[in-house]
N, C-alpha and C positions, 0 to 999 in steps of 0.2 A: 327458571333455568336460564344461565347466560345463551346469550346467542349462537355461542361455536357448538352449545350441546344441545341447543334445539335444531340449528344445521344438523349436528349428527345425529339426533335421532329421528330427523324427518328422514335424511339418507336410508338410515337401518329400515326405517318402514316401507318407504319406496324401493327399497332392493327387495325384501320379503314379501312383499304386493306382489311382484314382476316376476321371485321366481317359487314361489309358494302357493300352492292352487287356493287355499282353506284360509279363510282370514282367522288370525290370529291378533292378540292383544298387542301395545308397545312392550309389555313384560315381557312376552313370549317370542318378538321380532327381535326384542336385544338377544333372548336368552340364546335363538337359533342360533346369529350372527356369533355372541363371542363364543360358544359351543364350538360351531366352522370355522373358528378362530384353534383351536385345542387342539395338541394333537391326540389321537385316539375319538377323535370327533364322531366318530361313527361309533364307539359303541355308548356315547354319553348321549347320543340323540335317539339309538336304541332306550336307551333307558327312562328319557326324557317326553318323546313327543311320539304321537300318535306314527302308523306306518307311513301314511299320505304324506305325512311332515316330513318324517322320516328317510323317505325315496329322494322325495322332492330334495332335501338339504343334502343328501347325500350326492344326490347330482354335482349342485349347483354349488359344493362348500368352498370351493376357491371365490366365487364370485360372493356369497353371501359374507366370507370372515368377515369380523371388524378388523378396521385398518388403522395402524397406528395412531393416526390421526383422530380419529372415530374415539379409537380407548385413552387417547389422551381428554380429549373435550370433553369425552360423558365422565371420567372419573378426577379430575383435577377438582382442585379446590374453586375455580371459576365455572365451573360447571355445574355445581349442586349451591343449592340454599343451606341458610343457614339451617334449618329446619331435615334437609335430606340429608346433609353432612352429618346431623347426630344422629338421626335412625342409623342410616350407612355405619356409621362409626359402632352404634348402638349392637348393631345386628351384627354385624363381624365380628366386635367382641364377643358376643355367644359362641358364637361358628367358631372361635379358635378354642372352643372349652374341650372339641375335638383330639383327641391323640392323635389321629394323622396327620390333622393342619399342625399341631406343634412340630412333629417332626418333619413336617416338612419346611416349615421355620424353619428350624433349625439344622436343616440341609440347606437352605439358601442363605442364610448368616453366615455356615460357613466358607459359602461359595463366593460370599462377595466380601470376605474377613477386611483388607486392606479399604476396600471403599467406605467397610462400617469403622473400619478405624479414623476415619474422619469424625470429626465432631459435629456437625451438620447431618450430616449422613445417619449418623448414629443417633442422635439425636429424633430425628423423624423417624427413623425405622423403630424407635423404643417407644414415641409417642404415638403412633397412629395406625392403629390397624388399618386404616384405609392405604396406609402406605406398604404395608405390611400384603395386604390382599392384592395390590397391584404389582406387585414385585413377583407375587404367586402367579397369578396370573400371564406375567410377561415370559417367565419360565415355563409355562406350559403350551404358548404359542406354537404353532410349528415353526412361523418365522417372526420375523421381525422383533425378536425376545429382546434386542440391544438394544430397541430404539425405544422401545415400552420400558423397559428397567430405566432409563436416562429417563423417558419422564416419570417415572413414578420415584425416582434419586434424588434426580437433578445431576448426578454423572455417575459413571459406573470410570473406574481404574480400570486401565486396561491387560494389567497383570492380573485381574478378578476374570476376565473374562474366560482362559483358559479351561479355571474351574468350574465355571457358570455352564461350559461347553461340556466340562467331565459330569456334572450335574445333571445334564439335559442327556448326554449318554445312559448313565447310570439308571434313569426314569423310564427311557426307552428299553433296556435292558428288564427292567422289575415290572413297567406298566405303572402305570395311574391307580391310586384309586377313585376307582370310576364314582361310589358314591359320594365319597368326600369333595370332589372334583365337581360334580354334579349342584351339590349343595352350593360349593361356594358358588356358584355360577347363578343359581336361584336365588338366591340371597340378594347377589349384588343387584341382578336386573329387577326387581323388585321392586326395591328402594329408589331404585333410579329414578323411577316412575310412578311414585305414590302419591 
């Protein structure tokens, strides 16, 4: 693991140490953080962790989210080996065999139509599920979803934003699916740390 994603994932475990009674695995300290990261975070840690965890993350989920910073380092190409990048990449492909993660692909392609109109842009988003997973994930943030889409892009157009906004309403509006949601969230922190 490059150094920014062992800084960030010593961070993660030293936040979950301090406000998590129960020790828990590096799987389990990512999984809390980028969960307290989501929005709807409460009912995917319902789903996820014990009540203790449960309380506790629910307390503390502003202070446990990952922080942009945190989700750039752990999921960048500088961050993983060559060896975690294909599991990573490996196990996301399964994960999108999913009909919910397709369509919800395929609500965020929409959402970002002009930015994938880029050849670059396009480019990565058709080659990489891991780009593809981080782009899902940036949209489901409660905040900082601009600054997670720019890293997982390299730039979002700022006429995309709009819809990225009517996207992020729309979600709010219908709700998550919590399991699908859940999944990919397991999946990634997993991998992270194998």
């Amino acid at each position: 693991m490059a150094n920014h994603a062992a800084s960030a994932l010593a961070a993660v475990r030293e936040r979950v140490s301090r406000h998590i009674s129960v020790p828990v695995s590096d799987a389990e300290a990512l999984k809390i953080c980028f969960t307290c990261a989501c929005v709807e975070s409460d009912a995917l840690l319902e789903l996820s962790h014990s009540r203790v965890v449960r309380c506790e993350a629910n307390i503390n989920a502003q202070a446990l989210a990952i922080s942009p910073v945190e989700f750039d380092a752990l999921l960048s190409d500088d961050g993983l080996t060559n060896a975690r990048r294909f599991g990573l990449a490996t196990a996301l492909a399964e994960d999108e065999a999913d009909p919910e993660r397709q369509q919800q692909q395929r609500d965020i392609k929409s959402a970002l139509k002009l930015t994938l109109g880029e050849r670059a842009q396009l480019a990565q988003w058709e080659s990489s599920p891991r780009t593809r997973m981080r782009a899902t994930l940036a949209i489901l943030r409660k905040d900082a979803h601009v600054e997670c889409l720019r890293h997982a892009l390299g730039e979002v157009l700022g006429a995309d934003l709009r819809l990225v906004a009517d996207l992020r309403c729309a979600t709010e509006d219908v709700g998550i699916d919590i399991m699908s949601v859940a999944a990919l969230i397991s999946t990634v922190c997993a991998q992270l740390v194998l």
